[in-house]
C-alpha positions in Angstrom: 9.6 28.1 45.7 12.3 29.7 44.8 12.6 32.7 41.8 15.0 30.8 39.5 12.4 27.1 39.3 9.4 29.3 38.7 11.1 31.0 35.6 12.2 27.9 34.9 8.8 26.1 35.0 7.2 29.0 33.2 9.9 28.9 30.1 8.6 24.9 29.8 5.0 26.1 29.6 5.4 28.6 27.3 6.9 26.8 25.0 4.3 24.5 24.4 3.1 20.3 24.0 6.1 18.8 22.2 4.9 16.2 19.6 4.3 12.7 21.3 6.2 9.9 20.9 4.9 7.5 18.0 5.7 4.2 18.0 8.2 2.5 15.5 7.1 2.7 11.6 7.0 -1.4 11.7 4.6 -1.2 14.5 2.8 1.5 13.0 2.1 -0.7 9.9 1.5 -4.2 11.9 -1.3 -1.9 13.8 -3.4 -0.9 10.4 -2.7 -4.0 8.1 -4.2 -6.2 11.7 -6.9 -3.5 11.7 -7.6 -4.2 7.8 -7.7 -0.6 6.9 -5.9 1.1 4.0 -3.5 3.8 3.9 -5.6 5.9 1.5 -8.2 5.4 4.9 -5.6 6.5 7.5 -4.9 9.6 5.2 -8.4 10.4 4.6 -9.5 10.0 8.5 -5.7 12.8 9.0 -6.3 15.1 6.1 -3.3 13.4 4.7 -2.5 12.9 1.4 -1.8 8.9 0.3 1.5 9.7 -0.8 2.4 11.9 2.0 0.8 9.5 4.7 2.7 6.6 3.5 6.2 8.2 4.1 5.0 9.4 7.6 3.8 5.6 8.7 7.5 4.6 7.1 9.1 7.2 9.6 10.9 9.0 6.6 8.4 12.2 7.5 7.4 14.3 10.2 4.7 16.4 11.5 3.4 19.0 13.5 2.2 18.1 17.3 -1.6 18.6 16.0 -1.4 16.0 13.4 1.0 13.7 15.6 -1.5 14.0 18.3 -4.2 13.0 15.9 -2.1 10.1 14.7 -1.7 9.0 17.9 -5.0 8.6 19.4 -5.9 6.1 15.9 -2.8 3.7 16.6 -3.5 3.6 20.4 -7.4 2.8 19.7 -6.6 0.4 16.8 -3.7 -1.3 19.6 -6.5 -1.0 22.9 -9.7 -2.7 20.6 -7.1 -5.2 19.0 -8.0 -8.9 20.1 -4.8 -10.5 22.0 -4.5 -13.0 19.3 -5.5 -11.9 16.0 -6.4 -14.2 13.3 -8.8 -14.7 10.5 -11.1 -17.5 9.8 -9.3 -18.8 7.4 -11.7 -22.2 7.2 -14.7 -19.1 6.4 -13.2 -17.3 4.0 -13.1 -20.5 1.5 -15.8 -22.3 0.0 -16.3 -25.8 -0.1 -13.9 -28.2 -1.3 -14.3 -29.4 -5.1 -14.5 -32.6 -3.7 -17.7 -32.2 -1.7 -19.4 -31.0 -5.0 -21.1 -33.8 -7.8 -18.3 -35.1 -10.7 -20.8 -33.1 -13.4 -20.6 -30.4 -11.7 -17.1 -29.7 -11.3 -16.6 -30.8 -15.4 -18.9 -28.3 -15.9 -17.3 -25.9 -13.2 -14.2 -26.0 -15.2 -15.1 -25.4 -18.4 -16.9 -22.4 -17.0 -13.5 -21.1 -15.8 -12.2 -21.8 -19.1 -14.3 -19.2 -20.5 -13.7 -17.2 -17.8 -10.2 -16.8 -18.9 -10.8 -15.3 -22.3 -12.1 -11.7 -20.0 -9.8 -11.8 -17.6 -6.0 -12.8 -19.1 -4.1 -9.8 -19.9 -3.8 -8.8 -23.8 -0.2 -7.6 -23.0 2.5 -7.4 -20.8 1.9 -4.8 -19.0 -2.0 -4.4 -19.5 -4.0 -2.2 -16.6 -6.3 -4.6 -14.5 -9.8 -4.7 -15.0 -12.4 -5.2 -12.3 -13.2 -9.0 -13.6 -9.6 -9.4 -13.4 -9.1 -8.2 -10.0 -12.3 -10.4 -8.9 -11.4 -13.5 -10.4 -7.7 -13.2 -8.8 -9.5 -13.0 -5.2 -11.9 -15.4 -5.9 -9.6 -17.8 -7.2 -6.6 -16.9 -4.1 -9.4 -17.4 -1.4 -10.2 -21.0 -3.1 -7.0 -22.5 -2.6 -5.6 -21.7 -6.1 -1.2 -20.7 -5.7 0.4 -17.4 -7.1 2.4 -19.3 -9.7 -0.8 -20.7 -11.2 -3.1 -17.6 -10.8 0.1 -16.0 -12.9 0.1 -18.4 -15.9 -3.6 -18.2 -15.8 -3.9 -14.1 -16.0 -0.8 -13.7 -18.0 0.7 -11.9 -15.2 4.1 -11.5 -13.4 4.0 -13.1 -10.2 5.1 -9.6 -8.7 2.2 -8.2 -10.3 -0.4 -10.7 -8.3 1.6 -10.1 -4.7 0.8 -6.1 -5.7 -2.7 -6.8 -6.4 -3.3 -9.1 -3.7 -2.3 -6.4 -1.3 -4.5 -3.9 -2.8 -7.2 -6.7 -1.8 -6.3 -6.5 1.5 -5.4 -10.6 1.2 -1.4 -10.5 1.5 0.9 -8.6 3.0 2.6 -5.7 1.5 5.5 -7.4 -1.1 8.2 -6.1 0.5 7.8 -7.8 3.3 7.6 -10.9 1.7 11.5 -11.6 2.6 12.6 -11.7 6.2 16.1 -10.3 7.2 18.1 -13.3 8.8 18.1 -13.4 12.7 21.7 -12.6 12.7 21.9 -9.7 10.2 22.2 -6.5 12.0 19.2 -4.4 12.1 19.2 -1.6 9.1 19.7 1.7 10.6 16.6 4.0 10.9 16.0 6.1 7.8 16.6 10.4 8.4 13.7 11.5 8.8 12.8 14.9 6.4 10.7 17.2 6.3 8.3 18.2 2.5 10.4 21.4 1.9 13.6 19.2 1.7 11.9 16.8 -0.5 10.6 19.5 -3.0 14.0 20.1 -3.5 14.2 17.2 -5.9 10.5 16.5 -6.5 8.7 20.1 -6.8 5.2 18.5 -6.9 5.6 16.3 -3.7 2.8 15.5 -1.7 1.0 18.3 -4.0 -2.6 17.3 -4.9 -3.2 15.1 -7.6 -5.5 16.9 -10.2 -7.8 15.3 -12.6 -6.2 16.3 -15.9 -2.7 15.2 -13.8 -4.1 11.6 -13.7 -5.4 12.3 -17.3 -1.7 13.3 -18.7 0.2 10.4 -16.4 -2.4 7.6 -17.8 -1.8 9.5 -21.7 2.6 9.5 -21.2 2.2 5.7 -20.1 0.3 4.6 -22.9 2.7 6.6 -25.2 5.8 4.1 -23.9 7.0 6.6 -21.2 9.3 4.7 -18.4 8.4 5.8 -14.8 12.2 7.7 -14.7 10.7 9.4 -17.4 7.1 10.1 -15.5 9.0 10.7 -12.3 11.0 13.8 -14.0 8.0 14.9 -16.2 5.7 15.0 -13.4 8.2 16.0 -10.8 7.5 13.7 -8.0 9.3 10.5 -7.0 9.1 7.0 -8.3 7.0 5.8 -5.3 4.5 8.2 -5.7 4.3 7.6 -9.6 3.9 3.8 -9.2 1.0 4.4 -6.3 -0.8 6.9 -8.6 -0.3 4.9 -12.0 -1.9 1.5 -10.1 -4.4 3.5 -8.4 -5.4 4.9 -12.2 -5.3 1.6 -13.5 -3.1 3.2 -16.5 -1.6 0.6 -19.0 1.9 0.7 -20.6 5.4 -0.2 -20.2 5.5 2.1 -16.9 2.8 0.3 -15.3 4.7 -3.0 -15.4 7.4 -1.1 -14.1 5.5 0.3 -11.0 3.9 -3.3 -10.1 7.6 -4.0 -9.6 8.6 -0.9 -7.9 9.7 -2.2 -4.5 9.6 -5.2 -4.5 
């Protein structure tokens, strides 16, 4: 071999593994929403933060070959243990029909949820969601019940019930609610970016939430701040604002505002 293909072949070395190639950021999301995991469990499992992990699974991020190496090995074990068709037991997941149960029972059954209603309907527009709330919504979803009555019922935007049932792991994310028409031309890929050019107009991105920061954000939302408002006080974007505020389970004119964000 000549001199001029063994410098050429030691350059290559040297320079080291390039990061792999991940799949698309769609494919990337149809692989952990079929899996059943969340993204605060992908970040957690990478040493990612939530916020941060979220952009990177969109494809609006990037990483080192370490992490990317890391990321890869979870999608291409969630895609090699995935069934070939994938779907839930739908007939399982719901109890028996009303119909099957005795007349008494069900009279009785419904003023019991009747009752039920005074703990779990929000006070206010805009009220944080308690954990009988949450339950009754996935109880209630699983036996049958439709979003536009489950919204009348908990005082709720139906926006707000998509969000929640997400966070439940029982719908899919809002956004992708509404399908593009076959014939619209595909959406070009976002730029990808990297933190540094982020913090240029968010100075606390992807910087560790801190107790006393959850503490203040929960405090400005029940004062009547808007999530513009948060966004600038806190310096981070709206996204990450919105996550944090529902993950809190703040209450306030922001929160309604970040149930919407999105969607």
């Amino acid at each position: 071999m000549d001199k001029e293909r063994l410098l050429a072949i030691d350059d290559l070395l040297a320079q080291g593994p390039r990061p792999p190639l991940l799949p698309p950021p769609d494919e990337r999301r149809r692989l952990r929403e079929i899996w059943g995991i969340t993204i605060e469990e992908v970040a957690s499992a990478l040493g990612q933060e939530p916020d941060a992990m979220a952009e990177w699974e969109a494809g609006r991020i990037t990483a080192g070959p370490a992490d990317t190496y890391a990321y890869l090995r979870l999608l291409s074990g969630m895609r090699e243990r995935m069934p070939l068709a994938y779907e839930p037991d739908w007939a399982a997941l719901r109890p028996p029909s009303p119909s099957a149960v005795h007349a008494s029972h069900i009279s009785n059954g419904l003023a019991n949820k009747e009752s039920v209603l005074v703990g779990v309907k929000a006070a206010h527009r805009g009220a944080a969601w308690t954990a009988e709330a949450r339950e009754y919504l996935r109880e209630r979803f699983l036996a049958g019940d439709d979003i536009a009555q489950l919204a009348q019922a908990l005082g709720r935007s139906e926006k707000s019930l998509r969000w929640q049932l997400w966070h439940l792991n029982l719908a899919p994310r809002p956004a992708s609610d509404a399908c593009p028409s076959a014939l619209a031309p595909e959406p070009p890929s976002p730029k990808a970016y990297t933190v540094e050019e982020k913090r240029k107009n968010h100075p606390n991105a992807y910087v560790r939430w801190t107790p006393e920061d959850e503490a203040r954000l929960a405090d400005r939302c029940a004062e009547g701040a808007s999530l513009d408002e948060l966004s600038g006080e806190f310096g981070r974007n709206l996204g990450a604002i919105a996550s944090r505020l529902i993950k809190i389970g703040a209450a306030g004119r922001a929160l309604e505002e970040a149930e919407n964000y999105g969607g």
